[in-house]
PyMOL CGO cylinders between C-alpha atoms (Angstrom):
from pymol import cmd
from pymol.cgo import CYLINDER

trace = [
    CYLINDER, -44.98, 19.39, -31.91, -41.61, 20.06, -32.85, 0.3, 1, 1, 1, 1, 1, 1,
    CYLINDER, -41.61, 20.06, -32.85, -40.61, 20.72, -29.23, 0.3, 1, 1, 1, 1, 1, 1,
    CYLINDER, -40.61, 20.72, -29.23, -42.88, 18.69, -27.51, 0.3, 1, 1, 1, 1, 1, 1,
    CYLINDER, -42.88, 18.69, -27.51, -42.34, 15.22, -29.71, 0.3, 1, 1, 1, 1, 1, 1,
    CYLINDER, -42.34, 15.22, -29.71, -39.02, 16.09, -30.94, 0.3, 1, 1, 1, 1, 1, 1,
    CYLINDER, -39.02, 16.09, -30.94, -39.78, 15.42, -34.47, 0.3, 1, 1, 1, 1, 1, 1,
    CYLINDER, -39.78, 15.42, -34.47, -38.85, 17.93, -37.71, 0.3, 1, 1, 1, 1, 1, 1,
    CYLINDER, -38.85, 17.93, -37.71, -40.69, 20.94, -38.87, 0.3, 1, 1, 1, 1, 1, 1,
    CYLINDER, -40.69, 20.94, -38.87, -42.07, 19.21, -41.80, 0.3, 1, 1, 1, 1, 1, 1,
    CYLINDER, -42.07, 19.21, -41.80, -43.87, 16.13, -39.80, 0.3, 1, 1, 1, 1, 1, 1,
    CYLINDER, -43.87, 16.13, -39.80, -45.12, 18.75, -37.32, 0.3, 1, 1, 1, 1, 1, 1,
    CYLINDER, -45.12, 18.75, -37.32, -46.36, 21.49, -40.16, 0.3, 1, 1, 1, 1, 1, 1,
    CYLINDER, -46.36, 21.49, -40.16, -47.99, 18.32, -41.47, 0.3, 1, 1, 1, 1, 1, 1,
    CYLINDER, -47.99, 18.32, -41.47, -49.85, 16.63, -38.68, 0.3, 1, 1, 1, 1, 1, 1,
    CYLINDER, -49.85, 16.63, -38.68, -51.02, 20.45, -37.48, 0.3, 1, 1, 1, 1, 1, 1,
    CYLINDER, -51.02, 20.45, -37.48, -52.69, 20.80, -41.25, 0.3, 1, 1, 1, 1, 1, 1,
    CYLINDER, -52.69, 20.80, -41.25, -54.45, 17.62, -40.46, 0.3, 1, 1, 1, 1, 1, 1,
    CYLINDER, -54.45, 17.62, -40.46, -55.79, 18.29, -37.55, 0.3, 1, 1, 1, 1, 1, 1,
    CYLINDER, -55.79, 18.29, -37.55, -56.18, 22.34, -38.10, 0.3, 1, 1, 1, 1, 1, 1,
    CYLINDER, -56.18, 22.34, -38.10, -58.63, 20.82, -41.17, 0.3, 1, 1, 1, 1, 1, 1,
    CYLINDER, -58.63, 20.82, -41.17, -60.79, 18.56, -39.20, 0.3, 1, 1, 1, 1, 1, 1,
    CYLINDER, -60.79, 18.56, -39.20, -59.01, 15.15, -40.43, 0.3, 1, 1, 1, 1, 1, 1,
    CYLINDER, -59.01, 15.15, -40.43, -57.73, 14.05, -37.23, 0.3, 1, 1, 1, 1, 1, 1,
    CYLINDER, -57.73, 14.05, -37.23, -54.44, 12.60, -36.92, 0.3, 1, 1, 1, 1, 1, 1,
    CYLINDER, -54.44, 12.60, -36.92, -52.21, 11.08, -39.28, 0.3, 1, 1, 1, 1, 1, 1,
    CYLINDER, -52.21, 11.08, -39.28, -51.60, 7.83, -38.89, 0.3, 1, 1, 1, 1, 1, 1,
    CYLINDER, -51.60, 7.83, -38.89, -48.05, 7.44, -39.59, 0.3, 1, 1, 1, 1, 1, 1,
    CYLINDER, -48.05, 7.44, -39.59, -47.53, 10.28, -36.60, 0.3, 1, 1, 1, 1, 1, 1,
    CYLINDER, -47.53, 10.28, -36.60, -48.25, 9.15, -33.43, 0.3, 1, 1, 1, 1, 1, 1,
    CYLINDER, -48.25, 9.15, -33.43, -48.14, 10.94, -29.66, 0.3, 1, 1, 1, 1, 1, 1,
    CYLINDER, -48.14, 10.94, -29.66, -45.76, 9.93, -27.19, 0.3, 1, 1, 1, 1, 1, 1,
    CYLINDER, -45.76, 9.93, -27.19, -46.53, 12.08, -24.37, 0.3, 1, 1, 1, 1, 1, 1,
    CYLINDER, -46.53, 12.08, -24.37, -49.14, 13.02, -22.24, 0.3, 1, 1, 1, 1, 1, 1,
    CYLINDER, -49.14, 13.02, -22.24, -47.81, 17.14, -23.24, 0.3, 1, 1, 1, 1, 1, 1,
    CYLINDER, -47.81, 17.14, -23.24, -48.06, 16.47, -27.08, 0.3, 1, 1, 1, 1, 1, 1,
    CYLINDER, -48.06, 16.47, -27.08, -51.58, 15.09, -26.23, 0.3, 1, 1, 1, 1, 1, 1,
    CYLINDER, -51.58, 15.09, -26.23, -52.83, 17.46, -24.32, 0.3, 1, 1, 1, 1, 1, 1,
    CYLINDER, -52.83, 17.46, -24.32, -51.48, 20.37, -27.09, 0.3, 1, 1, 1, 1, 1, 1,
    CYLINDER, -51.48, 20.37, -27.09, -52.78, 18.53, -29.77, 0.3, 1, 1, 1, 1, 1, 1,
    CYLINDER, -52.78, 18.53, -29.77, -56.16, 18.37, -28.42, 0.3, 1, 1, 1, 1, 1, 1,
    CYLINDER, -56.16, 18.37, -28.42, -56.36, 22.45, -27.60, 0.3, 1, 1, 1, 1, 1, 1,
    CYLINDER, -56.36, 22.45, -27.60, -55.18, 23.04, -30.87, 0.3, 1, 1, 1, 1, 1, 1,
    CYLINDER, -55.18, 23.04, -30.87, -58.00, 20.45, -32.26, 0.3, 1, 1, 1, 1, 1, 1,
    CYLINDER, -58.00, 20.45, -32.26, -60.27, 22.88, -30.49, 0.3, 1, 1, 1, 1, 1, 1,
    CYLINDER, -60.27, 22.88, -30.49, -58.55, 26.43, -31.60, 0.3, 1, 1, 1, 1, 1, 1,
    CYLINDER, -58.55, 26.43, -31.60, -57.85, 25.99, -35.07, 0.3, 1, 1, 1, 1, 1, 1,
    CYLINDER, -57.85, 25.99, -35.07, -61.16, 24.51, -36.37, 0.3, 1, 1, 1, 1, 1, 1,
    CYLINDER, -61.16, 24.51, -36.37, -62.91, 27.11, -34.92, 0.3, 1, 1, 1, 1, 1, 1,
    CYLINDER, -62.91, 27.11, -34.92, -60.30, 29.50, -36.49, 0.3, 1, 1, 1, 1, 1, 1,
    CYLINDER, -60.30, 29.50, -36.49, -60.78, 28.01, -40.12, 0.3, 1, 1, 1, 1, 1, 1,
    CYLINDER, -60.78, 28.01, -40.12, -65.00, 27.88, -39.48, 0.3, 1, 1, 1, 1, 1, 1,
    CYLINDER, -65.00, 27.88, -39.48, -64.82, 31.31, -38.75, 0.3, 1, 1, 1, 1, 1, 1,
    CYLINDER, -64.82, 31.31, -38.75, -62.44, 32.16, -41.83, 0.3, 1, 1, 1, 1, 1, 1,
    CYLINDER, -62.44, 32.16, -41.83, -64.56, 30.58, -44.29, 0.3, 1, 1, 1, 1, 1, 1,
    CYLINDER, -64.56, 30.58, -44.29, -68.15, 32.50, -42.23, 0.3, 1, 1, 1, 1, 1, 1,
    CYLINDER, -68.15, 32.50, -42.23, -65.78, 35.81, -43.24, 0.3, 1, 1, 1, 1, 1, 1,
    CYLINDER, -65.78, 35.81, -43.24, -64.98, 35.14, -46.22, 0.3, 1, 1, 1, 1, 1, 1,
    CYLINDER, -64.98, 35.14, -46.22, -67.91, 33.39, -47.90, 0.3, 1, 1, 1, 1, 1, 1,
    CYLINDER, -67.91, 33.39, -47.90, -70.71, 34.83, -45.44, 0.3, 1, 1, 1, 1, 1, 1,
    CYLINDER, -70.71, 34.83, -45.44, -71.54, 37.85, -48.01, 0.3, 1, 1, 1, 1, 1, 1,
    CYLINDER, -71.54, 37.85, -48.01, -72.06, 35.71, -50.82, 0.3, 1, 1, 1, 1, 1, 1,
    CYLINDER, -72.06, 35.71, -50.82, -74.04, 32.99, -48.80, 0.3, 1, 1, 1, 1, 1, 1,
    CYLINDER, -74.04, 32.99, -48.80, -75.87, 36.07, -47.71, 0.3, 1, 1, 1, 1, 1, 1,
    CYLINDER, -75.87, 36.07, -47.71, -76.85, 36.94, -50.80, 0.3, 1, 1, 1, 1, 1, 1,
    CYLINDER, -76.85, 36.94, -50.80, -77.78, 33.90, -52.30, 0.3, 1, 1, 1, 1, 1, 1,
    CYLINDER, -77.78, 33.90, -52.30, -79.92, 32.84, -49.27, 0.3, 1, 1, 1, 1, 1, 1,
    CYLINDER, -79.92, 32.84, -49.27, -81.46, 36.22, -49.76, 0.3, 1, 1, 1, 1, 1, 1,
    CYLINDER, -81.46, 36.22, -49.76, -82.10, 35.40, -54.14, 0.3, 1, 1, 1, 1, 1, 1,
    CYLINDER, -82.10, 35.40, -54.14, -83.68, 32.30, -52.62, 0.3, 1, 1, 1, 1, 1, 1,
    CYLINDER, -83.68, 32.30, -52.62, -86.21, 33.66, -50.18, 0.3, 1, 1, 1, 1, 1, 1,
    CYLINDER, -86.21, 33.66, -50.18, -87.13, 36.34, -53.13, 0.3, 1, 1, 1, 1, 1, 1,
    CYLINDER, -87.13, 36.34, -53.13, -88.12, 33.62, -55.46, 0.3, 1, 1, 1, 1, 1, 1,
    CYLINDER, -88.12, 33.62, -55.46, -90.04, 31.80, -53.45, 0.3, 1, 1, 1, 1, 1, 1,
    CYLINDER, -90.04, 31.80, -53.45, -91.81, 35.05, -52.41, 0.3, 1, 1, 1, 1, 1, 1,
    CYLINDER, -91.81, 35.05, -52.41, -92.88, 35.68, -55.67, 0.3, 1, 1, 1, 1, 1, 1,
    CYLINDER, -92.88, 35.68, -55.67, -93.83, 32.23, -56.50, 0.3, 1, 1, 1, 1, 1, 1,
    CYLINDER, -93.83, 32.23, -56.50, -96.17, 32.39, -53.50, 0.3, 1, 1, 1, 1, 1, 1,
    CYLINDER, -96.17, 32.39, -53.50, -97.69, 35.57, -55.18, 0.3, 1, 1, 1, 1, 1, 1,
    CYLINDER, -97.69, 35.57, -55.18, -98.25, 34.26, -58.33, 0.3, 1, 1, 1, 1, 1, 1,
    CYLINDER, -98.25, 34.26, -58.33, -100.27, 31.44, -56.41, 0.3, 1, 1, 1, 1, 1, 1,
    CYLINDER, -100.27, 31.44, -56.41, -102.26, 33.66, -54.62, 0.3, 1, 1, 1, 1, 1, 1,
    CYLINDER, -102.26, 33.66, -54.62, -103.08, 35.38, -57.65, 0.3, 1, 1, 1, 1, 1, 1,
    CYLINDER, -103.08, 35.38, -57.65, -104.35, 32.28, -59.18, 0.3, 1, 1, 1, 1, 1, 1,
    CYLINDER, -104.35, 32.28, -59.18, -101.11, 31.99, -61.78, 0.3, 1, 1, 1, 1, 1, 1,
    CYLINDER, -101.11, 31.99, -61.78, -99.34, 29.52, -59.64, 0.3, 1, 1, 1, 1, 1, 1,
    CYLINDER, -99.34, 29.52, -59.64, -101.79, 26.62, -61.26, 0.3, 1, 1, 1, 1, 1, 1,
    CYLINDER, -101.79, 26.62, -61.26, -100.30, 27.01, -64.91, 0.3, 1, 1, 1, 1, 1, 1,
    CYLINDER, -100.30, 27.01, -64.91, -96.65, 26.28, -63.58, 0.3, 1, 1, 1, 1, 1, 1,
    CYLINDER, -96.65, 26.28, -63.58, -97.38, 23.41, -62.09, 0.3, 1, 1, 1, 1, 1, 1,
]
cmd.load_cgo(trace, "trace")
């Protein structure tokens, strides 16, 4: 944006964190030419994908596992029911 729009590294770093995050635009920032547009729009596309699949790496273990806890419990909850025990917890 610095290039394209012609304004400073600071107003560019700061409209690309807003849109890299899924906020959209700033509103105090606003596109000039049909070049900025069109760059802003693939970079929409690119970096929210990027940071979705940062978080998928970095968190998808853990979600993993606790998905996994999850599924255990209720497993054994159904057992208990089936074994007639399920009645006192309720």
């Amino acid at each position: 944006m610095h290039l394209i729009e012609g304004w400073s590294y600071l107003d560019s770093f700061y409209f690309t964190s807003f849109i890299a995050t899924g906020q959209g635009p700033p509103a105090n920032l606003v596109i000039n030419d049909a070049a900025g547009k069109i760059f802003a729009s693939v970079l929409a596309f690119i970096s929210v994908g990027t940071v979705i699949t940062a978080l998928l790496f970095l968190f998808g273990p853990f979600l993993g596992r606790v998905i996994r806890a999850g599924e255990e419990k209720v497993e054994q909850i159904e057992e208990e029911f089936e074994r007639g025990k399920g009645a006192e917890r309720l």
